[in-house]
C-alpha positions in Angstrom: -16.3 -51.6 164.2 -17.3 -52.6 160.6 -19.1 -50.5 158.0 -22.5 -51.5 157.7 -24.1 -51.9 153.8 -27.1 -52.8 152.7 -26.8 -54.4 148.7 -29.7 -55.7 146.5 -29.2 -58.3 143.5 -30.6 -59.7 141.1 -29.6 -63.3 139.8 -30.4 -65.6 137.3 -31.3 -69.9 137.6 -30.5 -70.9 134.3 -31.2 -74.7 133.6 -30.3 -76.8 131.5 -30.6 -80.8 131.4 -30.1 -81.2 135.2 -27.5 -78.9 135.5 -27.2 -74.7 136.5 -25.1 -72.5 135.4 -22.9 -70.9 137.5 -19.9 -68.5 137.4 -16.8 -68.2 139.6 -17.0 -65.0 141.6 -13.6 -62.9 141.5 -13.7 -60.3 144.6 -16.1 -59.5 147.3 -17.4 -61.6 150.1 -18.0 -64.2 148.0 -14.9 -64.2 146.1 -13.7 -68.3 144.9 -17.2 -69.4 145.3 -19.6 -70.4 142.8 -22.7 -67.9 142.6 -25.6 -67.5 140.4 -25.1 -65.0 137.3 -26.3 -62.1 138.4 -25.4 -58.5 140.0 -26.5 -54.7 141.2 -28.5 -52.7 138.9 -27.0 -49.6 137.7 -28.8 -45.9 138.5 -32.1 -45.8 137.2 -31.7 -49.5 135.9 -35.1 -51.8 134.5 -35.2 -54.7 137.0 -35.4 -56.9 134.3 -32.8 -55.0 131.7 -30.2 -55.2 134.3 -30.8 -59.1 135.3 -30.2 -59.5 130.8 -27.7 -57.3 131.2 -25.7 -59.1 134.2 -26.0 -62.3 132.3 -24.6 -61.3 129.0 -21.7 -59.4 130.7 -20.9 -62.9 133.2 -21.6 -65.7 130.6 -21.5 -63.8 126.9 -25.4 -65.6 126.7 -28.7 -63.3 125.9 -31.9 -64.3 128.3 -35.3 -63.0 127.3 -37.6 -64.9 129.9 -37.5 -64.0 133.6 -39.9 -65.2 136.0 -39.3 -64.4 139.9 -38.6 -67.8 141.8 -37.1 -66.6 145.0 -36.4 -64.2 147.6 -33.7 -64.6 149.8 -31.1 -62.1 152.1 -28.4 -63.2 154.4 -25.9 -61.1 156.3 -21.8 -61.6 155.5 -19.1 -60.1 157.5 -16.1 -59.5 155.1 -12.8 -57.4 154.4 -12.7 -55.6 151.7 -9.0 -54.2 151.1 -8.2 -53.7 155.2 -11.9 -52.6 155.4 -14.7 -54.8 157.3 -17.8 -54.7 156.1 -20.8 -56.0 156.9 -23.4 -56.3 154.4 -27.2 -57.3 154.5 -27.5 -58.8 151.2 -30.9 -59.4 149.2 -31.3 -61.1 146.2 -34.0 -61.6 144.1 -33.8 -65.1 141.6 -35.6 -65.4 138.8 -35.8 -68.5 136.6 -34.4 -68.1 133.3 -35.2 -69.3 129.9 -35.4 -68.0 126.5 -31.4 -68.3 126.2 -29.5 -67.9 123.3 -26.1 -67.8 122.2 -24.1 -70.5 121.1 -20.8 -70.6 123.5 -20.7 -69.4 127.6 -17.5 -67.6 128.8 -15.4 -70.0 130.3 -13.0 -67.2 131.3 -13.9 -63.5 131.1 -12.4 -60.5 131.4 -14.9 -58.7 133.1 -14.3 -57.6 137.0 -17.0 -59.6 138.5 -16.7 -63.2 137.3 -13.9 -65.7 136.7 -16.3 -67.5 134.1 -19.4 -69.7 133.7 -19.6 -73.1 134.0 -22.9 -75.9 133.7 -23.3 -78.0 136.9 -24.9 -80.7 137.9 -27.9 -79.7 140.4 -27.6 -83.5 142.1 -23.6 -83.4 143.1 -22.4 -79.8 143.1 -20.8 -79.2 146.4 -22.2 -77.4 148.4 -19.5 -75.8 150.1 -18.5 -74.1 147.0 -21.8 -72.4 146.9 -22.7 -68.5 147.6 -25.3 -68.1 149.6 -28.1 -67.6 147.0 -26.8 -70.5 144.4 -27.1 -73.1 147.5 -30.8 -71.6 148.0 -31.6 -72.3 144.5 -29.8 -75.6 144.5 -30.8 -77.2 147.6 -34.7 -76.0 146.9 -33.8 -77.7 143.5 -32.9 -80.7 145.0 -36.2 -80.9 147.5 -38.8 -80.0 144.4 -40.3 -83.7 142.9 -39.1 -84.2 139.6 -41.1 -84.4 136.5 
């Protein structure tokens, strides 16, 4: 029998010019896929202070502007180590603006993310996806363009 675990986390849509930015996830269920920057908050955390801090730790950039886009939770069976787990996950997704810094980490050394990376919202695969960067990305594709 698995361990059952409940996670909640947050994650930024950052846009830019058509494309999202995503990072490569290193571990965890969703470990080779592309995901949404984004994490848990730590003890005692600011919803908000932990989304900026999440981002600047996963692609070196500093966001200021949150506004809550989404709500989304799924359930993913995975082994962790020899260990099956599995985990109701909800995330909240907020849009993102306000950005600065001049360069995104295209490799990190942090334990979470393999890098960051701009895509294009009209041809990223979808298979590639977690399961909240194909939420954003495929209610992306379906809202009318301006």
């Amino acid at each position: 029998m698995s361990e059952q675990k409940t996670h909640l986390g947050i994650y930024g849509v950052m846009l830019n010019d058509g494309n999202i930015l995503l990072i490569k996830k290193s571990r965890g269920p969703y470990k080779g896929k592309l995901d949404l920057p984004g994490g848990k908050l730590e003890h005692s955390e600011d919803l908000l202070d932990g989304l900026a801090r999440e981002i600047k730790e996963e692609t070196g950039l500093t966001a200021k502007n949150f506004k809550l886009y989404d709500n989304y939770s799924v359930t993913v069976d995975f082994n962790d180590g020899g260990k099956e787990i599995s985990m109701y996950h909800v995330g909240l997704l907020y849009l993102v603006d306000g950005v600065s810094g001049d360069d995104i980490k295209e490799t990190t050394d942090e334990e979470d993310s393999l890098g960051a990376t701009w895509n294009p919202i009209a041809n990223v695969d979808i298979e590639q996806l977690s399961p909240f960067a194909k939420r954003a990305i495929e209610n992306m594709r379906q809202e009318p363009q301006k």
